[in-house]
C-alpha positions in Angstrom: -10.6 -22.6 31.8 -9.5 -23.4 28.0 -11.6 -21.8 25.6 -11.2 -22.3 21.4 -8.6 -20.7 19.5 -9.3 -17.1 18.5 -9.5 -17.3 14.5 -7.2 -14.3 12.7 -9.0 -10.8 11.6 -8.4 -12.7 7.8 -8.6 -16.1 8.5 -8.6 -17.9 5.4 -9.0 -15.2 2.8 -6.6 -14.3 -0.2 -5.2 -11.3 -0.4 -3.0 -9.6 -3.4 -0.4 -7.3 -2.0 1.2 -5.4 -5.1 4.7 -3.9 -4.2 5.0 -6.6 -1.5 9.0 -6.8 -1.6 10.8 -4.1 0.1 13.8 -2.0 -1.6 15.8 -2.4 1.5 16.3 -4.2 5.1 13.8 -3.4 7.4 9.7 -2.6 7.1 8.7 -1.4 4.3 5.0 -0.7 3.9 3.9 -4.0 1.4 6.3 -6.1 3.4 4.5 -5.4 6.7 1.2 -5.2 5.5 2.1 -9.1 3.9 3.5 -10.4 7.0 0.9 -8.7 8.9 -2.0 -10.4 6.9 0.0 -13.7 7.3 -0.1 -13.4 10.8 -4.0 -12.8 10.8 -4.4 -16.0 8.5 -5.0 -14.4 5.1 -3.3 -16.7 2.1 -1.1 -14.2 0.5 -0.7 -13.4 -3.3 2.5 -11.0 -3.1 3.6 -9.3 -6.2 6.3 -7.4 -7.0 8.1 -6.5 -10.2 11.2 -7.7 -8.5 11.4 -11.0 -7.4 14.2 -10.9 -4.9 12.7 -8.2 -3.1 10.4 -10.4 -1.6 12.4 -13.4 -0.7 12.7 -11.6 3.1 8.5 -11.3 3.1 8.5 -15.1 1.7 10.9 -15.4 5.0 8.8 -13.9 7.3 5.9 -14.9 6.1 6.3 -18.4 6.1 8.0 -17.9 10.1 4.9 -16.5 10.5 3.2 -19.6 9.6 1.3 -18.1 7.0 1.2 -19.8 3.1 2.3 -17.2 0.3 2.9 -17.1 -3.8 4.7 -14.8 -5.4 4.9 -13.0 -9.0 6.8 -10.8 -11.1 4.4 -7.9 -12.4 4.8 -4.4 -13.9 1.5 -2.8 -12.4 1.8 -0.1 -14.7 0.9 -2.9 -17.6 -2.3 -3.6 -18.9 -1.2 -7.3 -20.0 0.4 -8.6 -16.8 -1.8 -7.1 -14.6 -4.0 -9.1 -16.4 -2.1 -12.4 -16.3 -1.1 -12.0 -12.3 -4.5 -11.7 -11.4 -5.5 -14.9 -13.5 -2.9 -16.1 -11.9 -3.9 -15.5 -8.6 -6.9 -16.9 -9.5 -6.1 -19.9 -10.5 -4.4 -20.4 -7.2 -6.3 -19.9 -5.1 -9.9 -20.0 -6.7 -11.0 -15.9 -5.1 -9.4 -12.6 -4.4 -11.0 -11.1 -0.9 -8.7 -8.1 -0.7 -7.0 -6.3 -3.1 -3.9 -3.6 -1.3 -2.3 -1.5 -4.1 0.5 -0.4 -2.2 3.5 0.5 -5.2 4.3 3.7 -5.2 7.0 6.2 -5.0 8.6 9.6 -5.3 10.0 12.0 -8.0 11.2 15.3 -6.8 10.5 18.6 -8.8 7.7 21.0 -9.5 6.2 21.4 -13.1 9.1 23.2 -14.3 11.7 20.6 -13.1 10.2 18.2 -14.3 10.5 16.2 -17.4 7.3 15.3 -19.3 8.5 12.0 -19.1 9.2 11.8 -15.6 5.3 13.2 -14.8 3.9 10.9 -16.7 6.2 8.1 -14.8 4.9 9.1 -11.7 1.5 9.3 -13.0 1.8 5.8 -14.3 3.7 4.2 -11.2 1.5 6.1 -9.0 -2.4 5.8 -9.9 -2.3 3.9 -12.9 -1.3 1.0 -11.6 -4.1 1.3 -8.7 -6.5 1.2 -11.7 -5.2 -1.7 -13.6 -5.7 -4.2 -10.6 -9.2 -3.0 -9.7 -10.6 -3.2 -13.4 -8.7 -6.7 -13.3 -9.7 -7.5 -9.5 -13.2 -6.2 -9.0 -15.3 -8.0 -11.9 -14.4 -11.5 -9.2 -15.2 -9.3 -6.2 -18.3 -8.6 -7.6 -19.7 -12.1 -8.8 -18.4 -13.3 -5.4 -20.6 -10.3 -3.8 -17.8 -9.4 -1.3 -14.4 -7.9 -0.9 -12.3 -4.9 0.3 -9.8 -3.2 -1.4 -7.4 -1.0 0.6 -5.3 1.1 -1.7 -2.1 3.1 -0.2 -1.7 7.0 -0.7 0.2 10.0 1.2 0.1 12.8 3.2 1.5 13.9 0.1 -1.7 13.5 -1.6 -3.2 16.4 0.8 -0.8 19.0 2.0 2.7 20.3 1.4 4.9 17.8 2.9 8.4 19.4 3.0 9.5 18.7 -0.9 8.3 20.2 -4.2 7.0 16.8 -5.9 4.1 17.6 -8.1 3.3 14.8 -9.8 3.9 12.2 -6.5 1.2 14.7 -5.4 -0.7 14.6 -7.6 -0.7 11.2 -8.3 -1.5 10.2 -4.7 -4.4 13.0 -4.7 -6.1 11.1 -7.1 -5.8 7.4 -5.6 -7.1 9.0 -3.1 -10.2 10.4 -5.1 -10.2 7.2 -7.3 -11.0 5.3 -3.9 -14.0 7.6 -2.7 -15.6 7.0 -6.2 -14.8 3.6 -6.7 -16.0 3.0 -3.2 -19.8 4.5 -3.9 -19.9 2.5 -7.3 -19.4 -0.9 -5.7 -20.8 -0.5 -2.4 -24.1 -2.6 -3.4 -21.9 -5.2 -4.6 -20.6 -5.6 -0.8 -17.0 -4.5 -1.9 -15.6 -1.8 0.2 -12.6 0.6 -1.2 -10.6 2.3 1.4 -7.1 4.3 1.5 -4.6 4.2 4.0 -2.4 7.9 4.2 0.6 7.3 6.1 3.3 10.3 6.6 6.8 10.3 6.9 7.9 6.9 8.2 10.7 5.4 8.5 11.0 3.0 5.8 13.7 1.3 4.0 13.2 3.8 0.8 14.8 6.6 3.3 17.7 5.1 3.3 18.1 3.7 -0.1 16.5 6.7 -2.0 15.1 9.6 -0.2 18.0 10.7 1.5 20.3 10.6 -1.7 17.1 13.6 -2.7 17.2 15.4 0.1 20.0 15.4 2.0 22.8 14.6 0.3 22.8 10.9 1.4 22.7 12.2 5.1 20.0 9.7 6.2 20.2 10.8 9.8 19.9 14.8 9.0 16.5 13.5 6.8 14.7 11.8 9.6 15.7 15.1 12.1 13.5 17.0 9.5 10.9 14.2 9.2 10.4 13.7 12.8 10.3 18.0 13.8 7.3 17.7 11.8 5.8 14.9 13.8 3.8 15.8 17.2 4.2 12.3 18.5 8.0 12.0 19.6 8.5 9.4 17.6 8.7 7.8 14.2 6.7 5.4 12.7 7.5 2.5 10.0 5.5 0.1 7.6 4.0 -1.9 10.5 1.7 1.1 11.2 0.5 1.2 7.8 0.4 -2.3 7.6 -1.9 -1.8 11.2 -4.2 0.4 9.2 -4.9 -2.1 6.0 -5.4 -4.9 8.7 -8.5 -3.0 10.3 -9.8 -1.5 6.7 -9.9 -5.2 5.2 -10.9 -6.7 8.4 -14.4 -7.1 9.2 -14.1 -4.7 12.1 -14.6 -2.0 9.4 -17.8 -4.0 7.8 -19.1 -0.4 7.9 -16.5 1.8 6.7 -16.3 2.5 2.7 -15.0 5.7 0.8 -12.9 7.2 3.5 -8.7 7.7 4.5 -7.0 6.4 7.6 -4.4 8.9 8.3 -1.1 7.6 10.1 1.2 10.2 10.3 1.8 11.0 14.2 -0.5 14.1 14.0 1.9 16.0 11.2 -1.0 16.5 9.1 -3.1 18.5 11.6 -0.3 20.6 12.9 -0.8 23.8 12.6 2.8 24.8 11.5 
């Protein structure tokens, strides 16, 4: 019996992905969670601040079937922040989700680190989640819908294996700057989630992490990620990208203010 085609989770919406490239082969987390919208139907604004980082999401996008624009932005910049969303805009006419998903890590505790290098992280970290919202929800809000799934860590919430204070921090508070942000706008039909995901496997391992941590001994830093990780395996961006889907889907209609935790159980071990 033929029946009609099934319509994608985010069929016909726009969605800005920040930190859509990827620093490396492989899945990163915006890179999955563009190519995983794509392949639900969303229209994809995908921003990076560098360009050829995304020309493998415009790839895989676009073999996904799925339409895509891109743009150069510095998220930790009042101006273009600004200027991408208008830009977004005039694209496409509407923003229905917003994913903040740049991030990423500086190691060292408070003595360690630099002034400089806190307030970096600081910056890179959760002030760039608030310049899109103050940009992106004044249009969710005349429009009376909208989710916005913002990207933290387990970092954010336990010791994860590194002394990186302000990462920490930083990720704490997109995760508190979500709750609250959630409650404001939740008459306004606009729901703010974060996903958490642990220690993946992502291209920033390889290109950056292990350089931190190991030496440059990528395989020695995933034997430490993955003996902290009840499920016997590793995960990658796709699972994040997994998570977003179903917090700006309309499965989660009734979900606001909360964290989606992919980590493979590490955060409820008990060693």
């Amino acid at each position: 019996m033929s029946g009609a085609a099934v319509a994608g989770r985010l069929q016909g919406q726009v969605a800005l992905v920040t930190g859509a490239g990827s620093v490396g082969p492989g899945w990163g987390n915006g890179r999955a969670i563009a190519v995983r919208f794509a392949q639900e139907g969303a229209r994809l604004f995908a921003v990076d601040r560098d360009l050829e980082r995304l020309q493998e999401t415009v790839r895989l996008v676009e073999e996904a079937g799925g339409e895509i624009t891109t743009a150069s932005c510095d998220v930790t910049q009042l101006d273009a922040v600004a200027a991408v969303v208008a830009q977004c805009l005039e694209r496409f006419g509407r923003i229905d989700v917003l994913v903040n998903n740049v991030g990423g890590s500086a190691a060292g505790g408070p003595v360690e680190l630099s002034e400089e290098a806190w307030q970096a992280q600081m910056d890179h970290n959760l002030k760039s989640v608030f310049l899109t919202c103050k940009h992106v929800l004044p249009g969710m809000e005349r429009q009376g819908s909208g989710a916005i799934v913002n990207i933290a860590s387990t970092s954010g919430t336990r010791w994860t294996g590194a002394a990186q204070v302000a990462y920490a921090s930083a990720k704490a508070g997109v995760i508190q700057f979500s709750r609250v942000v959630a409650v404001q706008y939740a008459k306004a039909g606009i729901r703010v989630n974060t996903v958490v995901p642990g220690q993946l496997y992502t291209p920033m391992v390889d290109v950056r992490l292990a350089k931190q941590r190991t030496g440059g001994d990528v395989s020695a830093l995933l034997a430490q990620r993955q003996s902290r990780i009840p499920l016997p395996f590793m995960g990658d961006g796709r699972d994040t990208a997994n998570a977003a889907l179903f917090l700006a889907s309309g499965e989660a209609r009734f979900i606001t203010g909360t964290e989606l935790v992919v980590d493979g159980g590490m955060s409820v071990r008990c060693d």
